[in-house]
N, CA, C and O atoms as CSV, one atom per row, in Angstrom:
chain,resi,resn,atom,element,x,y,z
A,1,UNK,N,N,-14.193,-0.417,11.693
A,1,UNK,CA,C,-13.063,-0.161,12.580
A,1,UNK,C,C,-11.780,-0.644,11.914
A,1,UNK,O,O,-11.625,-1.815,11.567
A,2,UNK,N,N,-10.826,0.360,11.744
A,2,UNK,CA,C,-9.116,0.088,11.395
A,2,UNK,C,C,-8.839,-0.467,12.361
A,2,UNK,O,O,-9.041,0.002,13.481
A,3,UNK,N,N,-8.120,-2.007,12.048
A,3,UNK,CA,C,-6.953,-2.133,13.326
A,3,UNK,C,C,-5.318,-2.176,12.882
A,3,UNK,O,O,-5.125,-2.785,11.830
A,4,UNK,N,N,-4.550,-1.817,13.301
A,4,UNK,CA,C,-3.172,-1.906,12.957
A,4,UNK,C,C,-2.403,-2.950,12.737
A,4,UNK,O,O,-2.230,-3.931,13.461
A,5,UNK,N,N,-1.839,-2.643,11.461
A,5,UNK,CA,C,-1.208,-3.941,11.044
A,5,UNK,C,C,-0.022,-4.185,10.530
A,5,UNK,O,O,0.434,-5.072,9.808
A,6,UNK,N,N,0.507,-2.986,11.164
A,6,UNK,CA,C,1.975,-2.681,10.507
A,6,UNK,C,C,2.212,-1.821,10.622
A,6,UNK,O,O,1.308,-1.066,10.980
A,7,UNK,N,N,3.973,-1.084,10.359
A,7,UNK,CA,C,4.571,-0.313,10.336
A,7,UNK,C,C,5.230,0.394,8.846
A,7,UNK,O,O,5.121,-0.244,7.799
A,8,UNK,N,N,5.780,1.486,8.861
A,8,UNK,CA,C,6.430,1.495,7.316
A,8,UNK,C,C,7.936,2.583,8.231
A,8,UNK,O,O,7.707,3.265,9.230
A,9,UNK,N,N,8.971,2.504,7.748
A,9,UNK,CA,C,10.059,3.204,8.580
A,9,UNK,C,C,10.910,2.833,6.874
A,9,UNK,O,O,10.851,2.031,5.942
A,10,UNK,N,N,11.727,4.155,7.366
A,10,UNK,CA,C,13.030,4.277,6.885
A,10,UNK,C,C,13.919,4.051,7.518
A,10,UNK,O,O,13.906,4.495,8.666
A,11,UNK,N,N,15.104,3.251,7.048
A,11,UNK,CA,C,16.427,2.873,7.834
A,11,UNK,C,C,17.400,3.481,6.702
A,11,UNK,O,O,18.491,3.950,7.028
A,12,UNK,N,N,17.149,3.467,5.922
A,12,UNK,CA,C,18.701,3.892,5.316
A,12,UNK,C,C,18.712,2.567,4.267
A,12,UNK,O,O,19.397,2.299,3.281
A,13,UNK,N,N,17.989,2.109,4.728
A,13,UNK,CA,C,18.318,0.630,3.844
A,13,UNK,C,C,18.936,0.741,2.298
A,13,UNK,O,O,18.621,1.664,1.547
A,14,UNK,N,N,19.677,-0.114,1.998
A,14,UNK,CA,C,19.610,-0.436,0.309
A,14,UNK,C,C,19.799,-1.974,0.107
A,14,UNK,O,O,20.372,-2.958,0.574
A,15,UNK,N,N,18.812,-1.489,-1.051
A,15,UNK,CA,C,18.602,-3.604,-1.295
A,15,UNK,C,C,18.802,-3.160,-2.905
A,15,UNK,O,O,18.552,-2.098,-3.476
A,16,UNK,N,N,19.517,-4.788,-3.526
A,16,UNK,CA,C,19.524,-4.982,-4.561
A,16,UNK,C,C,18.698,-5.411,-5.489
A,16,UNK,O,O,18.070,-6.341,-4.984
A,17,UNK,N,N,18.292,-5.204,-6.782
A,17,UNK,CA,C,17.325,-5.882,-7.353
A,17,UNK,C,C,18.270,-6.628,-8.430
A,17,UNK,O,O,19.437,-6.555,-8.817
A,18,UNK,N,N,17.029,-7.440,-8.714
A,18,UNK,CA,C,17.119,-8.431,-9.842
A,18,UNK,C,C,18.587,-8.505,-10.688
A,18,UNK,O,O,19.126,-9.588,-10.914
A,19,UNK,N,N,19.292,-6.924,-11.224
A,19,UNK,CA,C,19.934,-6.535,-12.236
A,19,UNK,C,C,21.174,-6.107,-11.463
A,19,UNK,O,O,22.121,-5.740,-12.159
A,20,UNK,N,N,21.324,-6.091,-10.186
A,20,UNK,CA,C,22.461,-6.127,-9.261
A,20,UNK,C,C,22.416,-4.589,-8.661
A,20,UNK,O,O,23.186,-4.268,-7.755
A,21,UNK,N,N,21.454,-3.646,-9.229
A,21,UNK,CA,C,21.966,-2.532,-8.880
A,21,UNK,C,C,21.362,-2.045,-7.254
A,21,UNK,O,O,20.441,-2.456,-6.548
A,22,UNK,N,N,22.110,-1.267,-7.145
A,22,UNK,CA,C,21.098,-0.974,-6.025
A,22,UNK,C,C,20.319,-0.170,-5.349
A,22,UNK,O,O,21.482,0.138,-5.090
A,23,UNK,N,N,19.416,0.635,-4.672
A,23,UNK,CA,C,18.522,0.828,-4.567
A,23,UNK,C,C,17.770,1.801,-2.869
A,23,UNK,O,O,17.319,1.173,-1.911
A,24,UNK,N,N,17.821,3.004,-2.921
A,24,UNK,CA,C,17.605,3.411,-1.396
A,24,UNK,C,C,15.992,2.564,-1.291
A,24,UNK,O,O,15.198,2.406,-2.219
A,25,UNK,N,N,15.868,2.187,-0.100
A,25,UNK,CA,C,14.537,1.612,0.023
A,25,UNK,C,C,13.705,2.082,1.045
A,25,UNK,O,O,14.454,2.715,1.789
A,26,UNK,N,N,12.157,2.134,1.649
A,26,UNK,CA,C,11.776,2.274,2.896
A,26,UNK,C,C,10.866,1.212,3.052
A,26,UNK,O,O,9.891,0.947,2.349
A,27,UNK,N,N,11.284,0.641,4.035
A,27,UNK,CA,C,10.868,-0.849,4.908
A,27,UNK,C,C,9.357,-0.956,5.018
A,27,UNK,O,O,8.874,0.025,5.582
A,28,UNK,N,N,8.490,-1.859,4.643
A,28,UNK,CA,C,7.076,-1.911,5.052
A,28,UNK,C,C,7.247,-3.220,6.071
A,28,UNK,O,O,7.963,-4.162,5.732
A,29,UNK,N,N,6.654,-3.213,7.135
A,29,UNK,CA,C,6.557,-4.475,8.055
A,29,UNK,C,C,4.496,-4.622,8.692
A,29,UNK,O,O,3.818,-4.288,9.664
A,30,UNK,N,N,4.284,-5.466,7.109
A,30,UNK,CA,C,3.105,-5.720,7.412
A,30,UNK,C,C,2.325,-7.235,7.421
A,30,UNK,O,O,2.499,-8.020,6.489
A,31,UNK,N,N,1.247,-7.629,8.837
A,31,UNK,CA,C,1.775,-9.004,9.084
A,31,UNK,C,C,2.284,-9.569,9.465
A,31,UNK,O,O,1.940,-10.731,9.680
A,32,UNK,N,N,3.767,-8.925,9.873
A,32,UNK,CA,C,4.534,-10.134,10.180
A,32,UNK,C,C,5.516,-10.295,8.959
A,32,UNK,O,O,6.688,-10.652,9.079
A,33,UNK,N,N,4.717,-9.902,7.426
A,33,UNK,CA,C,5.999,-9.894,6.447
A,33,UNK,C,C,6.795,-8.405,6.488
A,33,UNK,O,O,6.500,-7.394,7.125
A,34,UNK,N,N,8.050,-8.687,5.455
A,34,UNK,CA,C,8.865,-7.500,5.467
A,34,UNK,C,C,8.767,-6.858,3.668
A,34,UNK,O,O,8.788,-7.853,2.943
A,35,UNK,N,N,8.707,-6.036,3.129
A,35,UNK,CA,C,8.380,-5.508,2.823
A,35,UNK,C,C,9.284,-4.730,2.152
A,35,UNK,O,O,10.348,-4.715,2.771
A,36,UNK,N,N,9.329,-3.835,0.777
A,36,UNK,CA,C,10.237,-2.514,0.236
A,36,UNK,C,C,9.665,-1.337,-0.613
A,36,UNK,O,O,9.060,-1.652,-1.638
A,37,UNK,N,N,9.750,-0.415,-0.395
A,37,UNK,CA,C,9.080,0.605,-1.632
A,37,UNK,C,C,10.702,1.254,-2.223
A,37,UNK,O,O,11.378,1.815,-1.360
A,38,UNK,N,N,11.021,1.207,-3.001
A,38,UNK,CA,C,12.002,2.289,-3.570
A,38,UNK,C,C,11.194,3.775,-3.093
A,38,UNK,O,O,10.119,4.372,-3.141
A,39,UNK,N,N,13.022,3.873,-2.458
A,39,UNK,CA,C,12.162,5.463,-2.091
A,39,UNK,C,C,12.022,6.659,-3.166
A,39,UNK,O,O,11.341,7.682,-3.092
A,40,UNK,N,N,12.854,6.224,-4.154
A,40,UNK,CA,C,12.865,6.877,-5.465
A,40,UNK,C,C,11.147,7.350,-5.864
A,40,UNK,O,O,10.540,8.375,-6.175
A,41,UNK,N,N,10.891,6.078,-5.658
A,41,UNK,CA,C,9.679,6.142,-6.690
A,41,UNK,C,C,8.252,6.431,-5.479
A,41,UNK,O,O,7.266,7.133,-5.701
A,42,UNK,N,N,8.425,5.979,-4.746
A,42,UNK,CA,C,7.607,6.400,-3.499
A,42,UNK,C,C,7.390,7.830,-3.412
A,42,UNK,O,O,6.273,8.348,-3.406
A,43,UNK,N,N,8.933,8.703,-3.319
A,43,UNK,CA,C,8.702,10.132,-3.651
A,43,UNK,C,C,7.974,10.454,-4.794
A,43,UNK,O,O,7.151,11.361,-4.672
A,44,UNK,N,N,8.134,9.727,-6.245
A,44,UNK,CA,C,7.408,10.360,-7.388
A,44,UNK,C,C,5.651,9.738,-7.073
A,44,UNK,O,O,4.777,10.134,-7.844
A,45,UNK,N,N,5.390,9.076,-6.277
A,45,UNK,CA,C,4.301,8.535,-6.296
A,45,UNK,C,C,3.328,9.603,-4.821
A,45,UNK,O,O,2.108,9.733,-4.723
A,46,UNK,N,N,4.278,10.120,-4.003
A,46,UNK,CA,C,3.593,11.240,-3.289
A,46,UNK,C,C,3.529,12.555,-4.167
A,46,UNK,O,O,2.664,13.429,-4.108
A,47,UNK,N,N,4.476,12.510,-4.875
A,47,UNK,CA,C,3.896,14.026,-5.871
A,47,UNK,C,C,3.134,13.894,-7.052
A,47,UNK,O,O,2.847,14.709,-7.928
A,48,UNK,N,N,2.870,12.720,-6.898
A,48,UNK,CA,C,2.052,12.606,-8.559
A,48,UNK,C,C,0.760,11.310,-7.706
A,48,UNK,O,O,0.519,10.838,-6.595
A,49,UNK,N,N,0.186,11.223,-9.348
A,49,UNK,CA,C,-0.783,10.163,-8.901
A,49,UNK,C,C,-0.398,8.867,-9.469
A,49,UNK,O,O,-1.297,8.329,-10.116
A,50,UNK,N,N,0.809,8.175,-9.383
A,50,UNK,CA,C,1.170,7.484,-9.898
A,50,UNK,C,C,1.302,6.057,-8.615
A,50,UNK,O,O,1.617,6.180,-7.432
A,51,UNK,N,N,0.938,4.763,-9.362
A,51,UNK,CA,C,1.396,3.604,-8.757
A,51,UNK,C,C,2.262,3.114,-8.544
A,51,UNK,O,O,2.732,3.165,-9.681
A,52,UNK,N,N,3.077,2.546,-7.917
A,52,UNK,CA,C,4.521,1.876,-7.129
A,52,UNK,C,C,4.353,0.849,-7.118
A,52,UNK,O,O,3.167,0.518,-7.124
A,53,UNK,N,N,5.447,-0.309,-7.093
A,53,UNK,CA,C,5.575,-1.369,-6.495
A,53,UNK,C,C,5.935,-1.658,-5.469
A,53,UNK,O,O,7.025,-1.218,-5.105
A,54,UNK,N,N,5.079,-2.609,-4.487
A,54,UNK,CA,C,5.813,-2.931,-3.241
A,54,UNK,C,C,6.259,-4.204,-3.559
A,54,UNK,O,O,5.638,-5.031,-4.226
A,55,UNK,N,N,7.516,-4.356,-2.988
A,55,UNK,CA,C,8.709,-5.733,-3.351
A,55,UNK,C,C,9.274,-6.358,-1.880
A,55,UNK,O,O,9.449,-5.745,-0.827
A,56,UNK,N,N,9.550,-8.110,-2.242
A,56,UNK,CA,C,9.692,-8.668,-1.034
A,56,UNK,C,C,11.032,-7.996,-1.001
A,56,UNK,O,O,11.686,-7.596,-1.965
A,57,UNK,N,N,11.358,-7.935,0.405
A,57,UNK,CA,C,12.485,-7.378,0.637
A,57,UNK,C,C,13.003,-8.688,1.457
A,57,UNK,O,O,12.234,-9.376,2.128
A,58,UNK,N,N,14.317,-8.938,1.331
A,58,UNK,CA,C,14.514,-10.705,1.791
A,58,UNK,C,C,16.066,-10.058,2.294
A,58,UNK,O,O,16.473,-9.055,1.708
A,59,UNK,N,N,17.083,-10.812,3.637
A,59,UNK,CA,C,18.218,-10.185,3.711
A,59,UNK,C,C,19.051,-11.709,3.825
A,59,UNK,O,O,18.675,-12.604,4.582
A,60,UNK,N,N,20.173,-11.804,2.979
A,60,UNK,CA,C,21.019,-12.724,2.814
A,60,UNK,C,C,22.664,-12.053,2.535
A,60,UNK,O,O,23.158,-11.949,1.412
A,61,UNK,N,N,23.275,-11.686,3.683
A,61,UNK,CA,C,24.262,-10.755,3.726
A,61,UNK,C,C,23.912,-9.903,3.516
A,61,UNK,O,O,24.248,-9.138,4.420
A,62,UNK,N,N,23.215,-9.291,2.619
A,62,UNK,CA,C,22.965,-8.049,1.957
A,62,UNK,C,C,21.203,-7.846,2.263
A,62,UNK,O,O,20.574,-8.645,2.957
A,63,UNK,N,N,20.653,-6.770,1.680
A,63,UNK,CA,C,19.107,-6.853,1.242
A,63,UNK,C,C,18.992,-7.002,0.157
A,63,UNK,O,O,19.771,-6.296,-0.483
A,64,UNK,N,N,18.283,-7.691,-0.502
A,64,UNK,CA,C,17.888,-8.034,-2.053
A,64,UNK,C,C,15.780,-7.765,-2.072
A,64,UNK,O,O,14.839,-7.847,-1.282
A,65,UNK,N,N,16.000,-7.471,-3.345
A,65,UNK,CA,C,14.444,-7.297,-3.887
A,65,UNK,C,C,14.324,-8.069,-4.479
A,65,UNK,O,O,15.131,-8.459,-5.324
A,66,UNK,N,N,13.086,-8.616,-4.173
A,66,UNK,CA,C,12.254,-9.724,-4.491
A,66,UNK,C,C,11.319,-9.451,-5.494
A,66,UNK,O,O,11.533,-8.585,-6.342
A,67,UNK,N,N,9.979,-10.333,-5.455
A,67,UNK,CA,C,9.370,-10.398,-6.785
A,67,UNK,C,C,7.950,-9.007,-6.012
A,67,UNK,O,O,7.729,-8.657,-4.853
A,68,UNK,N,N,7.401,-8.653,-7.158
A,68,UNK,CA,C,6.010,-8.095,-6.670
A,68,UNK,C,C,5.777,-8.192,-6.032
A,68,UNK,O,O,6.320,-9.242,-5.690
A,69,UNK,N,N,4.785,-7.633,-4.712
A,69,UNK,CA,C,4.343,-8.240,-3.905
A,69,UNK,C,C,2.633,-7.271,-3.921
A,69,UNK,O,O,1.631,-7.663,-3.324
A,70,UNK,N,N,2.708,-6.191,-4.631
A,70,UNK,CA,C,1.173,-5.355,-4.380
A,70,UNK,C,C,1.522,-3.792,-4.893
A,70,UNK,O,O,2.652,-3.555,-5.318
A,71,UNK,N,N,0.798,-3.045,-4.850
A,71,UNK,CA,C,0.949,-1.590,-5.328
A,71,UNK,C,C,0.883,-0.655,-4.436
A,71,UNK,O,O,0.338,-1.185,-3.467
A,72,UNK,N,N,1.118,0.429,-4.191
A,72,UNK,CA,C,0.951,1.503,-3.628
A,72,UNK,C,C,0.268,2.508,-4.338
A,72,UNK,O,O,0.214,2.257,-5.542
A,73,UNK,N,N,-0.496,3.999,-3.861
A,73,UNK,CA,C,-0.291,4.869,-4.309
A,73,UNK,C,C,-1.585,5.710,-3.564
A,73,UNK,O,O,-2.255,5.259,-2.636
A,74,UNK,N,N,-1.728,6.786,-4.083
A,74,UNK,CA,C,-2.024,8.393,-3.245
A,74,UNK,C,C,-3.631,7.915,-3.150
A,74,UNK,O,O,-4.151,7.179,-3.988
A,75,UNK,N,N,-4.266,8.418,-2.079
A,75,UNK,CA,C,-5.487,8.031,-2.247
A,75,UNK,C,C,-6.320,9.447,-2.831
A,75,UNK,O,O,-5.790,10.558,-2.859
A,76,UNK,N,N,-7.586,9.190,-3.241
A,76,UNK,CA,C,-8.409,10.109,-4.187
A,76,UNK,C,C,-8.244,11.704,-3.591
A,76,UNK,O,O,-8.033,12.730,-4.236
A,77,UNK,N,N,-8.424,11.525,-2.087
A,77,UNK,CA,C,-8.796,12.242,-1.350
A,77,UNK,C,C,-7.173,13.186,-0.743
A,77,UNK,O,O,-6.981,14.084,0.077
A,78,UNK,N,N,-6.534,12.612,-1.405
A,78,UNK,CA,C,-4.810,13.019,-1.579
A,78,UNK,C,C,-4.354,13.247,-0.262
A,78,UNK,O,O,-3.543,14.147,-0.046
A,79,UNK,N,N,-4.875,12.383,0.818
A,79,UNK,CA,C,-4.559,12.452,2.202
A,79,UNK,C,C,-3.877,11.276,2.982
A,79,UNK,O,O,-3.326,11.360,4.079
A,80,UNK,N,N,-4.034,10.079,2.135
A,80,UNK,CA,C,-2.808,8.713,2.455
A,80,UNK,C,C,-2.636,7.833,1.497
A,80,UNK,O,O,-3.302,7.441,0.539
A,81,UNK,N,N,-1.424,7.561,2.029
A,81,UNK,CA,C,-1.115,6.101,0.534
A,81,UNK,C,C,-1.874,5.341,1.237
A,81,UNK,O,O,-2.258,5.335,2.406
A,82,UNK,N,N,-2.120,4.299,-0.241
A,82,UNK,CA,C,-3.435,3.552,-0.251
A,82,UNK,C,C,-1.904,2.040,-0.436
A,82,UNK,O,O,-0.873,2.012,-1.108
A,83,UNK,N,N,-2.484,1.123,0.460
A,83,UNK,CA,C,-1.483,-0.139,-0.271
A,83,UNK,C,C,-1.991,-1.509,-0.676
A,83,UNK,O,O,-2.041,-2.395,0.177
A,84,UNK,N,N,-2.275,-1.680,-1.611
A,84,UNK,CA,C,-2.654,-2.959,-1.903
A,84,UNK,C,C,-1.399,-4.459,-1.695
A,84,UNK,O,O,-0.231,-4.405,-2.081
A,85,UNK,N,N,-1.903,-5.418,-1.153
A,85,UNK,CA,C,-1.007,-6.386,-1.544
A,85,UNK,C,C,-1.529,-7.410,-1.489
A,85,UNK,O,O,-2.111,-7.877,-0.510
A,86,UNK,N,N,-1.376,-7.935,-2.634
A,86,UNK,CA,C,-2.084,-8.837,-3.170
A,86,UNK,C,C,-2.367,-10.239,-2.891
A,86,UNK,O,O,-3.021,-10.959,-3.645
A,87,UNK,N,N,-1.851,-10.603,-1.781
A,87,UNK,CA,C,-2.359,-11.855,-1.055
A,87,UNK,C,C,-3.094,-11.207,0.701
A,87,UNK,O,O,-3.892,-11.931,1.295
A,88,UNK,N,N,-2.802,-10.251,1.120
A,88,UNK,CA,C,-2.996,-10.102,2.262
A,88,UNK,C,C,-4.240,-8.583,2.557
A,88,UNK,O,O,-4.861,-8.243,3.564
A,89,UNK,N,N,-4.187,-8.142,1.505
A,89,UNK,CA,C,-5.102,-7.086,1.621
A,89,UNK,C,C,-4.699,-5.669,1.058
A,89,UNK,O,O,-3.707,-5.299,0.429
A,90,UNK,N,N,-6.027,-4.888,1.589
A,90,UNK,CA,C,-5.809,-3.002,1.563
A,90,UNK,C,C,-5.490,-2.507,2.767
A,90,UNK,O,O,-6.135,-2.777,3.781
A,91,UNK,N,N,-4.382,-1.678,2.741
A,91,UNK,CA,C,-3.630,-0.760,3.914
A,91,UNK,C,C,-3.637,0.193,3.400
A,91,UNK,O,O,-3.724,0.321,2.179
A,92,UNK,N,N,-3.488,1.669,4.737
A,92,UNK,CA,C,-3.067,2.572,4.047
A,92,UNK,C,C,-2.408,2.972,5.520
A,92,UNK,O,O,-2.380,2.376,6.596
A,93,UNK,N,N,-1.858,4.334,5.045
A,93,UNK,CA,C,-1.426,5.271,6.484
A,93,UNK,C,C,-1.473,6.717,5.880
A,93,UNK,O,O,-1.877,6.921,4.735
A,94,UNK,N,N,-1.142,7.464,6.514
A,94,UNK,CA,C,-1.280,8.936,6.593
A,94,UNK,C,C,-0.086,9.645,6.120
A,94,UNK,O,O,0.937,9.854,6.772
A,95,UNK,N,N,-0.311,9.957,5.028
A,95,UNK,CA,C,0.551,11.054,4.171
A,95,UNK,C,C,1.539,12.017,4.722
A,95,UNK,O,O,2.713,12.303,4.484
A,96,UNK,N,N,0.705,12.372,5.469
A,96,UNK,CA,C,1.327,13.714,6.608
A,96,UNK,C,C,2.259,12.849,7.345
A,96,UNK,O,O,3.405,13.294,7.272
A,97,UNK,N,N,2.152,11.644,8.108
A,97,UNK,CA,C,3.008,10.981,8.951
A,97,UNK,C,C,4.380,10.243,7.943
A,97,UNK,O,O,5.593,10.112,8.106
A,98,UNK,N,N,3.760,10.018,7.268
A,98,UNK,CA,C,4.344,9.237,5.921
A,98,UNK,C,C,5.775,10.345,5.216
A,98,UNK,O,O,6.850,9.912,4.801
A,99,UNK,N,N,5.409,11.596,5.259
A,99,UNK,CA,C,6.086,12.699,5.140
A,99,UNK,C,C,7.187,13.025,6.229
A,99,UNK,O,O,8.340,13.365,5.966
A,100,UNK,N,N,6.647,12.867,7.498
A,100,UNK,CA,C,7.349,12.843,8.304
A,100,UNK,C,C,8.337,12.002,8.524
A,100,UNK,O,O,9.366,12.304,9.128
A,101,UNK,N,N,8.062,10.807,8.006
A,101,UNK,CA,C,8.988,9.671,8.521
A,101,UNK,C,C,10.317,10.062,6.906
A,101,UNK,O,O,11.531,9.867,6.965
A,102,UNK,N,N,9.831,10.414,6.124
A,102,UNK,CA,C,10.985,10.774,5.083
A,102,UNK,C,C,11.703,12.191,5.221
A,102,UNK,O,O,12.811,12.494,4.777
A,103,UNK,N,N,10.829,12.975,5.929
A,103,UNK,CA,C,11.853,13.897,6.418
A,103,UNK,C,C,12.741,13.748,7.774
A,103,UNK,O,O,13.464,14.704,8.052
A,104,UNK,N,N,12.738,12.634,8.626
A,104,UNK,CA,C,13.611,12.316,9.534
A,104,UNK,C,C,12.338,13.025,10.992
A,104,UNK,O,O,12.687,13.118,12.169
A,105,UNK,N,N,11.484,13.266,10.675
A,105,UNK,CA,C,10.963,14.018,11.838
A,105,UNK,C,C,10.329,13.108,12.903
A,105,UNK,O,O,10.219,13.201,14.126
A,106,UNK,N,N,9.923,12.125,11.925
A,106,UNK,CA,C,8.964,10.344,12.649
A,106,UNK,C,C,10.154,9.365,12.508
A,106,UNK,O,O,10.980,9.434,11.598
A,107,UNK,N,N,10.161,8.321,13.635
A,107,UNK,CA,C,10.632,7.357,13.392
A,107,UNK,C,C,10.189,6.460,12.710
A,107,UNK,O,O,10.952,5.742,12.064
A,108,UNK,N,N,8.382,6.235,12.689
A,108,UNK,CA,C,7.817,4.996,11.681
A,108,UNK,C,C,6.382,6.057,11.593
A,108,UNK,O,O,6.084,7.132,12.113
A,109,UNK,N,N,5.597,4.949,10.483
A,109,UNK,CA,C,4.442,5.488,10.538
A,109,UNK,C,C,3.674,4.242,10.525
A,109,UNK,O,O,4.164,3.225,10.033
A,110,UNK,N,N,2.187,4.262,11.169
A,110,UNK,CA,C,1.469,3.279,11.512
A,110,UNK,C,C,0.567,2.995,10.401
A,110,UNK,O,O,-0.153,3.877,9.932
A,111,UNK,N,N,0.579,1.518,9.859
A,111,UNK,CA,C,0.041,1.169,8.656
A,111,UNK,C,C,-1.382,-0.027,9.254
A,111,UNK,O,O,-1.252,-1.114,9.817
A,112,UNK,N,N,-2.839,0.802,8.807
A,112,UNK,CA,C,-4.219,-0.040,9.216
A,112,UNK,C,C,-4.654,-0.790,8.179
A,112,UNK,O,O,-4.172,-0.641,7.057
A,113,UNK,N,N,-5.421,-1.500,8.387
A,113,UNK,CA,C,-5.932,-2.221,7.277
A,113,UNK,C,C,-7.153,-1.813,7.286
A,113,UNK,O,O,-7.696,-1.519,8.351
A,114,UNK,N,N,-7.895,-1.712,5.908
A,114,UNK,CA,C,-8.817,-1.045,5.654
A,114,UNK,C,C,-9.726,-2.573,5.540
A,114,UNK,O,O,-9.400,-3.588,4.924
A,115,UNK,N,N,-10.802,-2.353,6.258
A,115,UNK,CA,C,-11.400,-3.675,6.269
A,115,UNK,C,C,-12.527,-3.706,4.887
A,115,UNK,O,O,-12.980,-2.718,4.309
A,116,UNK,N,N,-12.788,-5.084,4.598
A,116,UNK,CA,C,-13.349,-5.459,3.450
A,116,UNK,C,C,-14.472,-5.121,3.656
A,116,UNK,O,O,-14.730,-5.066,4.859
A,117,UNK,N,N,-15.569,-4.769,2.760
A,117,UNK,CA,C,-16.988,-4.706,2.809
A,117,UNK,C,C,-17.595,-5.034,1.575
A,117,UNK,O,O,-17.482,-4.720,0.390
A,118,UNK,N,N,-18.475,-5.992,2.488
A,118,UNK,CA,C,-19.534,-7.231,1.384
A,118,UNK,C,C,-19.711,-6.173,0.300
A,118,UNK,O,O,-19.975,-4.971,0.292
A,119,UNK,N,N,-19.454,-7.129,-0.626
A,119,UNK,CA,C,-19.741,-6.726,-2.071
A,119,UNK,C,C,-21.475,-6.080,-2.352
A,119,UNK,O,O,-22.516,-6.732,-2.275
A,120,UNK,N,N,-21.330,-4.763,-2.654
A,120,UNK,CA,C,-22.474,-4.103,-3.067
A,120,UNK,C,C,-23.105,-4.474,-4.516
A,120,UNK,O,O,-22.367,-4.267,-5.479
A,121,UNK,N,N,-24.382,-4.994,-4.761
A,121,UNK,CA,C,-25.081,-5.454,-5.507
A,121,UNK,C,C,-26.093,-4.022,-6.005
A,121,UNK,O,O,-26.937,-3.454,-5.312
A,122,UNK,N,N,-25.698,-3.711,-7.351
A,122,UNK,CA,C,-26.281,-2.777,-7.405
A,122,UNK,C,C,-27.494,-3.263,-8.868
A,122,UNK,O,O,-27.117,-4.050,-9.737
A,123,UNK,N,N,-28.993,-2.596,-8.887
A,123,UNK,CA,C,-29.539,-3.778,-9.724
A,123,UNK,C,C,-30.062,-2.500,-10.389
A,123,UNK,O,O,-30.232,-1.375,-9.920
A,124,UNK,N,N,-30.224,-2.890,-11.356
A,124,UNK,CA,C,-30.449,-1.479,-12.790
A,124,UNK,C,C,-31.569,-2.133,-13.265
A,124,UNK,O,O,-31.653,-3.346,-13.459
A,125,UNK,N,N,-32.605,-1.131,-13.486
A,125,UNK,CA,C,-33.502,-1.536,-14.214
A,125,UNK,C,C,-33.314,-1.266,-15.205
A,125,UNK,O,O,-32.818,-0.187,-15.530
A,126,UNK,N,N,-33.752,-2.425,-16.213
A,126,UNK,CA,C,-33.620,-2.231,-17.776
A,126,UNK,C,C,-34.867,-1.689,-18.637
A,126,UNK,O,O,-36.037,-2.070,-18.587
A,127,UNK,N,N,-34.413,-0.911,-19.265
A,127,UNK,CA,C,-35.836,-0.534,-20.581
A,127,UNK,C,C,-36.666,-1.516,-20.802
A,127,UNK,O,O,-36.361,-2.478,-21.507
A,128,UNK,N,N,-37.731,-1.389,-20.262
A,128,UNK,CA,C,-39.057,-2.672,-20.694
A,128,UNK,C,C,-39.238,-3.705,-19.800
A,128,UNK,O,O,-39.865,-4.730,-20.068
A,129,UNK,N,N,-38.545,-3.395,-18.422
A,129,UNK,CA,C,-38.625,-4.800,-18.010
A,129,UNK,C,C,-39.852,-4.082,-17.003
A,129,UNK,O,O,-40.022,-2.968,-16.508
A,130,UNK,N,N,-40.740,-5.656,-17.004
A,130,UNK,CA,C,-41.506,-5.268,-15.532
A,130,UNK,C,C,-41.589,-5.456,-14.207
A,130,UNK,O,O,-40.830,-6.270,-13.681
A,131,UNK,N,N,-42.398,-4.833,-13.544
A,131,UNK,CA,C,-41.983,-4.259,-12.547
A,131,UNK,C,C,-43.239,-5.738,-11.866
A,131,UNK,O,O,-44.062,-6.351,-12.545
A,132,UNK,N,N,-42.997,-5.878,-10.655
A,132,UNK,CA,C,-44.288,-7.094,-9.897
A,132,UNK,C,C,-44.138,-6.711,-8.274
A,132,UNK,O,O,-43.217,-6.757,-7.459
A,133,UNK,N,N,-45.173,-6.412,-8.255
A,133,UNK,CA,C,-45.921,-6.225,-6.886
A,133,UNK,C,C,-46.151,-7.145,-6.315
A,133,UNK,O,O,-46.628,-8.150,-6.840
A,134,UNK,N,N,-45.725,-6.981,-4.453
A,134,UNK,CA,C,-46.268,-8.638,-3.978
A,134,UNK,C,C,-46.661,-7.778,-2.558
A,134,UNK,O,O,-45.912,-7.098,-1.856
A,135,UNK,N,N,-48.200,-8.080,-2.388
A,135,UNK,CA,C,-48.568,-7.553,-0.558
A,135,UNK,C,C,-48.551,-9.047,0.189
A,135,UNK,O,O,-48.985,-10.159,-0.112
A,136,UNK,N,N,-47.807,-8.477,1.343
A,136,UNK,CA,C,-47.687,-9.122,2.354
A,136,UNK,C,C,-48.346,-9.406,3.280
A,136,UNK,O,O,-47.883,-10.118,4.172
């Protein structure tokens, strides 16, 4: 079961990075934290299969970009961004909604967390090894 854990919206925002310049952005609010994708690259990352950075987005008069915070990008199945971030988990949301919210048609789009599942142990048998029978 997905439960919701955030939002992703466009405001218009622009935040500065590191090098002063600045930057159209779209807002991730996941957690409780706040969040930035350049929308630049967000667009090249819905038309391609390419990875993004998601960046703290911090506001001190202005918006400024922060350090790393996780990756984005298209999932296999080319039907939602996939978001990693790297202290808090895997999210994704829906492409189609995700589309919407950059064409002005959505106000936000709803971001789930994809829940963890126990690590699969997969055991290979090797050339020559044997095999032992045990009845119960």
């Amino acid at each position: 079961m997905m439960e919701k854990s955030g939002y992703l919206q466009q405001t218009r925002c622009r935040a500065i990075d590191g090098e002063g310049i600045e930057h159209e952005v779209v807002e991730l609010h996941v957690l409780g934290e706040r969040y930035a994708i350049r929308k630049a690259e967000l667009l090249r990352a819905v038309s391609g299969k390419v990875y993004v950075q998601i960046e703290e987005l911090t506001r001190n008069w202005d918006y400024y970009l922060g350090p790393t915070r996780g990756l984005a990008h298209v999932s296999v199945s080319g039907k939602a961004l996939n978001i990693d971030l790297f202290e808090a988990g895997t999210f994704t949301l829906s492409l189609a909604t995700l589309r919407a919210v950059m064409y002005g048609k959505e106000r936000m789009a709803v971001i789930v967390k994809i829940p963890e599942s126990p690590a699969v142990r997969i055991r290979r048998v090797v050339e020559g090894q044997q095999k032992i029978s045990a009845a119960v």
